[in-house]
C-alpha positions as CSV (number, residue, x, y, z in Angstrom):
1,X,14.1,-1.3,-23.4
2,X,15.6,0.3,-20.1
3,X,15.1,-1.6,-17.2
4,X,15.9,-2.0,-13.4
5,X,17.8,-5.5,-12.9
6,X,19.5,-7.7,-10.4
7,X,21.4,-10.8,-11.1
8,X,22.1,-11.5,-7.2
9,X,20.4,-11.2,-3.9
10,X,21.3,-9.5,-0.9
11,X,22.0,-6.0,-1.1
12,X,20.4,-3.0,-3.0
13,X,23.6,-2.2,-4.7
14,X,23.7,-4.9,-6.9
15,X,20.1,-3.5,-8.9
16,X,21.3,-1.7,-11.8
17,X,19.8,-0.3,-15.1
18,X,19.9,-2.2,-18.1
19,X,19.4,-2.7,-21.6
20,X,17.0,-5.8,-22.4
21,X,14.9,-7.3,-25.1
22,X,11.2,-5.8,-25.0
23,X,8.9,-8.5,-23.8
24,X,7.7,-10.8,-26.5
25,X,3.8,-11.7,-26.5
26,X,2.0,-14.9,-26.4
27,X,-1.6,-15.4,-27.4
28,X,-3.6,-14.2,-24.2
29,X,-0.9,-11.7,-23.0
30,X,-0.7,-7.6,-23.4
31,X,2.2,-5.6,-24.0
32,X,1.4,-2.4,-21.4
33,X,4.2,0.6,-21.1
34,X,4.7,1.1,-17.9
35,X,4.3,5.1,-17.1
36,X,4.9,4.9,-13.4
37,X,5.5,1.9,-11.0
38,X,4.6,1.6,-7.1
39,X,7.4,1.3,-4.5
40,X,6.6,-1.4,-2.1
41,X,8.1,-3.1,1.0
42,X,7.8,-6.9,-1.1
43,X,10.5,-5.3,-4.1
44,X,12.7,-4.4,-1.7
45,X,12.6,-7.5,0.1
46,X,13.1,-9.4,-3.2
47,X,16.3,-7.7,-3.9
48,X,17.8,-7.9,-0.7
49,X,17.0,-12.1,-0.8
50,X,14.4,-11.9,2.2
51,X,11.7,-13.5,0.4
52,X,13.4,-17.0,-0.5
53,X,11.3,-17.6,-3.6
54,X,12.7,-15.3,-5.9
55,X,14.3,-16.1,-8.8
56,X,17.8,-14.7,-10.7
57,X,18.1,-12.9,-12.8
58,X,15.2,-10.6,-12.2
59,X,13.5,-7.1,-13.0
60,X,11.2,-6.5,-9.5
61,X,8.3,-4.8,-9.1
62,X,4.8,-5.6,-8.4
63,X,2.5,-2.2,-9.4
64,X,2.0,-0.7,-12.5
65,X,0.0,2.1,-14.5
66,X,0.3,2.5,-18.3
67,X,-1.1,1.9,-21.8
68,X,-1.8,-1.2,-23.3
69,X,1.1,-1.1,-26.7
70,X,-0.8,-4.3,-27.8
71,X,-2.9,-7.1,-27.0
72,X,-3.4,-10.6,-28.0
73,X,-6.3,-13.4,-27.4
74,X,-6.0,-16.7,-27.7
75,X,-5.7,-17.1,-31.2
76,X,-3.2,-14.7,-31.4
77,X,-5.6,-11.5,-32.9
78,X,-4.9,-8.6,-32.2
79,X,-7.6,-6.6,-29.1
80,X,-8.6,-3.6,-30.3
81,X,-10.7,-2.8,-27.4
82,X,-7.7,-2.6,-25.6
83,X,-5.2,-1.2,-27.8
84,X,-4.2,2.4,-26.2
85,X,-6.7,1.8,-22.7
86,X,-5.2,3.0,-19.6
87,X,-4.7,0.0,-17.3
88,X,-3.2,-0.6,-13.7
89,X,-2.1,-3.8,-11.9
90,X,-0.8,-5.4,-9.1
91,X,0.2,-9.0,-7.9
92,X,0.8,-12.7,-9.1
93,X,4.2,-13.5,-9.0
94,X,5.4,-10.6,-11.2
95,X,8.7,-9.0,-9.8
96,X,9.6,-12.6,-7.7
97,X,9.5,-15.3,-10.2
98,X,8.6,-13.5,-13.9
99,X,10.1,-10.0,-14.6
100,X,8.3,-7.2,-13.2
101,X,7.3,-3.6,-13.6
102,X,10.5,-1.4,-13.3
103,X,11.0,-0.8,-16.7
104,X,9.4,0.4,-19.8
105,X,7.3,-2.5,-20.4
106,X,5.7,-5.2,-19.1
107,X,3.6,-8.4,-20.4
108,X,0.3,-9.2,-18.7
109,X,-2.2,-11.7,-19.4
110,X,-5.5,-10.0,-21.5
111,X,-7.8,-11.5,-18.7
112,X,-5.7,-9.5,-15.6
113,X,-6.2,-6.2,-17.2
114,X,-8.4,-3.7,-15.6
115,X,-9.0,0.2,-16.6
116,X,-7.8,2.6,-14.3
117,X,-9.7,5.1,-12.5
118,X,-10.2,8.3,-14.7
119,X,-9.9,10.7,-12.4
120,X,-6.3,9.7,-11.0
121,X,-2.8,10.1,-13.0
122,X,-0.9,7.4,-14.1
123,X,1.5,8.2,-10.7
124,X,-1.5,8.1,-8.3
125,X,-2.8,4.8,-9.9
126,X,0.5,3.1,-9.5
127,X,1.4,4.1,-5.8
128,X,-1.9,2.7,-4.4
129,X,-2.7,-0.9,-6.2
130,X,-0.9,-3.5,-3.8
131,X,-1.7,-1.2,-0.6
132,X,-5.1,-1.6,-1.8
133,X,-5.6,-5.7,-2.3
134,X,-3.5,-6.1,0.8
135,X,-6.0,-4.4,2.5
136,X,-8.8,-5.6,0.6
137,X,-7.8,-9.5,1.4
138,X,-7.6,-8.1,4.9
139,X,-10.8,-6.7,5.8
140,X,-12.7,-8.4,3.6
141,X,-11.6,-11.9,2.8
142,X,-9.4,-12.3,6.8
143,X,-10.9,-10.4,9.1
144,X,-14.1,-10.5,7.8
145,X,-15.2,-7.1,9.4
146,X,-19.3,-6.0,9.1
147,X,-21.3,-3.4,10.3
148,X,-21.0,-2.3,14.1
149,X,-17.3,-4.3,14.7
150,X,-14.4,-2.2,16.6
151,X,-11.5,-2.2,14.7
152,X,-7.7,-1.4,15.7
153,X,-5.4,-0.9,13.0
154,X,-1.7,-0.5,14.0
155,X,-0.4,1.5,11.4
156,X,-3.2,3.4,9.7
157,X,-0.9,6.3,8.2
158,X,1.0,3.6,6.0
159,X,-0.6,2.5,2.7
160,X,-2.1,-0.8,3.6
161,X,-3.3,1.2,7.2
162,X,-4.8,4.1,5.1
163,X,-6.7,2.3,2.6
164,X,-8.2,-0.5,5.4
165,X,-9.5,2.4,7.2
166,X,-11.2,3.6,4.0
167,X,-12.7,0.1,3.7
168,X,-13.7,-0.5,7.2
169,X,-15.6,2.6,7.1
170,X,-17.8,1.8,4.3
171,X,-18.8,-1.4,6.1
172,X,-19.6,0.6,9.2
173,X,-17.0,-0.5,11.2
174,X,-15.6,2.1,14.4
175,X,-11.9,2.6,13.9
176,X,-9.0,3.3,15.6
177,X,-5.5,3.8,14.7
178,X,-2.2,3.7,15.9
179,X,0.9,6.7,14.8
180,X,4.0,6.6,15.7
181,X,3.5,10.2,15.8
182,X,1.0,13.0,15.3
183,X,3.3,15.7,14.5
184,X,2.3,16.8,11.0
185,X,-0.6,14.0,10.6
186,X,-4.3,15.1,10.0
187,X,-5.9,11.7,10.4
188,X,-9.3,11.0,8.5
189,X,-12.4,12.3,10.9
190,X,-13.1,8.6,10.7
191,X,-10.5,7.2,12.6
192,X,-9.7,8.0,16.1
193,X,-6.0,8.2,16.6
194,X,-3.8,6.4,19.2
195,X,-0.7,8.5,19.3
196,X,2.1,5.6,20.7
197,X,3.4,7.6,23.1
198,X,3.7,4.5,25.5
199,X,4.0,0.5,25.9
200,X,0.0,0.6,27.1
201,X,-1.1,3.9,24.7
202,X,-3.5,1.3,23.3
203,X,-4.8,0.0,26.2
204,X,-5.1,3.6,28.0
205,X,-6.7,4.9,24.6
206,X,-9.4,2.1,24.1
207,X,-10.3,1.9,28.2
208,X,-10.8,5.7,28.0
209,X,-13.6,4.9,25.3
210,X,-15.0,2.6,27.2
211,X,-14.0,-0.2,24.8
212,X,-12.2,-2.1,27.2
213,X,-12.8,-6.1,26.4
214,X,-14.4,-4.6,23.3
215,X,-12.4,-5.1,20.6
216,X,-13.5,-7.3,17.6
217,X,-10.7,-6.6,15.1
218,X,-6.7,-6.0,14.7
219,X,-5.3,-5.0,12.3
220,X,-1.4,-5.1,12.4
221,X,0.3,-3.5,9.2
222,X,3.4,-2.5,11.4
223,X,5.3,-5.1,12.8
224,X,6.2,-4.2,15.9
225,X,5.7,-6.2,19.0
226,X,4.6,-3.6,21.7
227,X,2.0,-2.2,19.9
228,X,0.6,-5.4,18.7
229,X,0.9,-7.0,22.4
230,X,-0.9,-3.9,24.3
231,X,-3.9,-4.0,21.4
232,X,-4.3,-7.6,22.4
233,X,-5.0,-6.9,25.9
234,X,-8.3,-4.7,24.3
235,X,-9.9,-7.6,22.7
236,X,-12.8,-9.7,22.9
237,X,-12.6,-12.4,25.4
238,X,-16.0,-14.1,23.7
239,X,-14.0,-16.4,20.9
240,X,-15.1,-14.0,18.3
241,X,-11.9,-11.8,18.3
242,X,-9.7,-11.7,14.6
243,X,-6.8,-10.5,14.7
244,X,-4.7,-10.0,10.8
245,X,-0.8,-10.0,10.7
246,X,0.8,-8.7,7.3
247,X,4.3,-7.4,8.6
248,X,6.9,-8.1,10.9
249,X,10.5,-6.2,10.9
250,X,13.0,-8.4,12.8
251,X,15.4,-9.8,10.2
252,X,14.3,-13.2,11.1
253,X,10.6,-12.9,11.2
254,X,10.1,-13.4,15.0
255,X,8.5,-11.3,17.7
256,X,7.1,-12.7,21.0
257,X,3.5,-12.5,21.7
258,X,1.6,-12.8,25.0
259,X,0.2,-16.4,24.7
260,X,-1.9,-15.9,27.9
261,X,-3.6,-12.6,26.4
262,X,-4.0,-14.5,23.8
263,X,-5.2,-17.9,24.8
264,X,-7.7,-16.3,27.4
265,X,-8.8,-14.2,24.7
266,X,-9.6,-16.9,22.4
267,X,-8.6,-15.0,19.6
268,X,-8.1,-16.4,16.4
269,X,-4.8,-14.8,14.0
270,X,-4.2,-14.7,10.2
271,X,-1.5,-13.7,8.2
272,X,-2.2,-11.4,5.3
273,X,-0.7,-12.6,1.7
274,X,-0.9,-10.2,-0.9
275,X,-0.8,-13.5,-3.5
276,X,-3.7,-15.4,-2.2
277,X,-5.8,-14.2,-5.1
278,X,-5.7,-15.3,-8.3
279,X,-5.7,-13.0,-11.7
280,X,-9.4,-12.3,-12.2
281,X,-10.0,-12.5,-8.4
282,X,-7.6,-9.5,-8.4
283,X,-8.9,-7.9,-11.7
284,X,-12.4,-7.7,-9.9
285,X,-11.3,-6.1,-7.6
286,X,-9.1,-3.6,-9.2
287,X,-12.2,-3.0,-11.5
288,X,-14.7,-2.0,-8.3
289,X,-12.0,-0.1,-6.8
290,X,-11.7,2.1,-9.9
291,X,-15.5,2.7,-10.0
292,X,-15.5,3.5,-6.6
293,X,-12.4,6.2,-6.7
294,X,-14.4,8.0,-9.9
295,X,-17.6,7.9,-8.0
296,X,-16.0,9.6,-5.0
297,X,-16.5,6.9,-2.1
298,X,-13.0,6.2,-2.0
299,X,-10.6,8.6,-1.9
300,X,-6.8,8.2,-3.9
301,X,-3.6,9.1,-2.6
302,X,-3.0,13.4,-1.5
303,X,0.8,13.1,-2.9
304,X,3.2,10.7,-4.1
305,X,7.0,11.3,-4.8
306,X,7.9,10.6,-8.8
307,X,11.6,8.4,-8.8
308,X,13.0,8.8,-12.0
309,X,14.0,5.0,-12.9
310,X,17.5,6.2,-15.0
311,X,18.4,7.6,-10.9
312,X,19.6,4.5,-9.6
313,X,21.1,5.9,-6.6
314,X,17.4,7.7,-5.8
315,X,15.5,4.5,-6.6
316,X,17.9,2.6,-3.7
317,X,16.7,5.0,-1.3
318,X,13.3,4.9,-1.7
319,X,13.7,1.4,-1.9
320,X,15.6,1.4,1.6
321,X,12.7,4.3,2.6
322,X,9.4,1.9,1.9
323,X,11.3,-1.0,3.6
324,X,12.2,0.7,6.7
325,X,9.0,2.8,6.8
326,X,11.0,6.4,6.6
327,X,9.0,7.1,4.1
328,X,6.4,9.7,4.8
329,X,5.1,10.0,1.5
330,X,4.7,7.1,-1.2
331,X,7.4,6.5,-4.0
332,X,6.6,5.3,-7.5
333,X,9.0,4.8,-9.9
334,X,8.7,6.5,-13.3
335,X,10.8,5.4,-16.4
């Protein structure tokens, strides 16, 4: 089968397309061919040696939408309930230490397998399932947010952003969110935008609300150290502030924060990772967000951008694009 492979770290020139064995299957493990496969920050990272656990050689990628080929359990019979089911993914260690989803096919074990929604593409289904457990971990196992909270969430045009906001607002939380810029952005009517115009558009934004000392949430899925320090000023100062960290963009993972904001706030800070959950943990999840994109109370991605996996020289890009956040609309790769 074709496949996208690096034998090194440390620059996106050394992934390359390959000829390798299909994956063979053990009892409790599917074959599923991969018909599209999301672009995310994390296989970018991998190739470029950022994240220090992955393994050489390696085939990266994390998301996936396709048919189950075949499907074993544990005795090693064949699953016929599963044999030709559409399925998506996301997470475990795939892409960083087992081979992962750019390519034809991938092996996943029988009990991760969830049905993807029915009324998305295979395309749509693959660009949103890491976005959506990184924000689900967020809001719901982090941050914790309920009914009546005030939420900031720096970055809500980006994947993980977008889909938190759809979460927060089906637990009745008030949101606001941060954009670089509004220029050609039509921001849900859910979310009141903070265009960053300044170091203290926050501030200005949330005082003008009356919201001042009010915040109960923060959500950073950005990165960057001005926004994140001027939302900190807006928070809580009653010891019942959370604020969630799932990116940051200097090369050596450092950004300063305001101690005193956040000391007299008595906030309390979390960082966000996307492998905290285990396989079912993660399939119950995929399976309720499914449900809930058929039913209508969540909403999938407008527009994705197809890659097709034989372009190498396209797939860098959008690699370099969803790792420097150029990208204005998501990337999925599709063998």
């Amino acid at each position: 089968m074709q496949a996208l492979r690096f034998e090194k770290t440390g620059s996106l020139d050394n992934l390359s397309l390959v000829q390798i064995d299909k994956p063979s299957l053990a009892p409790g493990e599917a074959l599923v061919r991969v018909r599209a496969a999301g672009i995310n920050g994390s296989d970018a990272a991998a190739v470029l040696g950022i994240l220090p656990f992955v393994t050489t050689p390696r085939t990266p990628g994390r998301d996936f939408s396709g048919e189950v080929v075949e499907a074993l359990d544990h005795a090693g019979i064949t699953l016929q309930e599963w044999t030709g089911a559409d399925v998506w993914g996301t997470g475990s260690d795939r892409g960083f230490t087992s081979d992962g989803t750019f390519a034809e096919f991938v092996k996943v074990p029988v009990m991760a397998l969830s049905r993807k929604p029915k009324t998305l593409g295979h395309t749509e289904a693959a660009s949103m399932t890491l976005p959506w457990l990184c924000a689900w971990i967020t809001v719901d196992t982090l941050a914790n947010i309920k009914k009546g909270d005030n939420v900031i969430i720096i970055g809500a045009r980006g994947g993980i952003g977008s889909a938190a906001a759809q979460l927060c607002k089906d637990r009745g939380a008030r949101i606001f969110g941060t954009y670089s810029s509004l220029a050609n952005v039509t921001p849900p009517s859910y979310v009141t935008p903070i265009e960053l115009t300044s170091g203290t558009a926050i501030r200005e934004a949330i005082a003008k609300e009356g919201l001042q000392n009010k915040i109960d949430v923060l959500l950073d899925c950005a990165g960057y150290e001005t926004p994140f320090n001027d939302a900190l000023f807006t928070m809580t100062p009653v010891g019942t502030g959370r604020v969630v960290v799932m990116a940051a963009h200097a090369k050596d993972g450092l950004f300063p924060i305001n101690m005193r904001t956040f000391y007299t706030k008595a906030l309390t800070m979390k960082g966000m990772k996307s492998s905290m959950l285990d396989s079912s943990e993660i399939k119950e999840f995929l399976d309720e967000l499914s449900s809930k994109i058929d039913s209508g109370a969540f909403e999938g991605p407008k527009e994705v951008k197809p890659v097709n996996m034989e372009d190498i020289d396209a797939v860098r890009a959008a690699l370099q694009e969803i790792l420097t956040r150029a990208a204005r609309v998501r990337p999925v790769i599709v063998p």
